[in-house]
N, C-alpha and C positions, 0 to 999 in steps of 0.2 A: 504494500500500500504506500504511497506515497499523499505525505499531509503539507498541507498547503493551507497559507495565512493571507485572507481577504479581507479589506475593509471594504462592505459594499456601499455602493454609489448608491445616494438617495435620487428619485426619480417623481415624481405627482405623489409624493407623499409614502412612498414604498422604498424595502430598501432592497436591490437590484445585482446580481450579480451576473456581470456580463462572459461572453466569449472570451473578451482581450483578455480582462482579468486571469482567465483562468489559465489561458496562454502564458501572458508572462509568468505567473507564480509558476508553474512547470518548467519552465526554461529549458524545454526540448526534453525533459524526461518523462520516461510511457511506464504505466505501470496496471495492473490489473485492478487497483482497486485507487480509490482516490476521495481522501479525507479534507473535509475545507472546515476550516478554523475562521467561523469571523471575528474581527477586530472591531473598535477597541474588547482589549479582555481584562476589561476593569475587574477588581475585586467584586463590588458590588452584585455582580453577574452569579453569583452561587447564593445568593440569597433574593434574587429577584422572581416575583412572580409573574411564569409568563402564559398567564391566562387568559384570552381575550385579547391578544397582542399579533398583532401583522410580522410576522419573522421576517427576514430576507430571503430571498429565493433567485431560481437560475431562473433568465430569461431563456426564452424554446434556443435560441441559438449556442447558449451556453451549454443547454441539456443534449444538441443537437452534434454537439462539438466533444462533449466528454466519451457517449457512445461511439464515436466516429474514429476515436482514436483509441478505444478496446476495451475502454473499464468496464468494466461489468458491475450489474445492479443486482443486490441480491438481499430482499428481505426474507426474513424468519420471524 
């Protein structure tokens, strides 16, 4: 797996995580599984409650861009 440190881009009030981002954070490294870490990782974040809150998410391009280059999706 390879992990990776995003701050994602706020957008109409959403917070966004694009293709490029995910590009450069890899920096040309391919790996089967691919873990994204958003930024900031204030303390505060272990005791915050995220109920009723808009997360960040990949845009289709980014979603489009992770499968295309082999990671594989695999819940349980």
């Amino acid at each position: 797996a390879e992990l990776v440190s995003i701050q994602p881009e706020e957008k109409n009030g959403d917070f966004i995580i694009t293709k490029n981002q995910i590009e450069k954070a890899l920096n040309g490294k391919s790996s089967e599984a691919l873990i994204i870490r958003t930024l900031p990782n204030l303390d505060s974040k272990k005791h915050w409650n995220y109920s009723n809150t808009n997360p960040p998410y990949l845009l289709e391009e980014a979603a489009v861009f992770v499968r295309e280059i082999g990671i594989k999706h695999r819940s349980e």
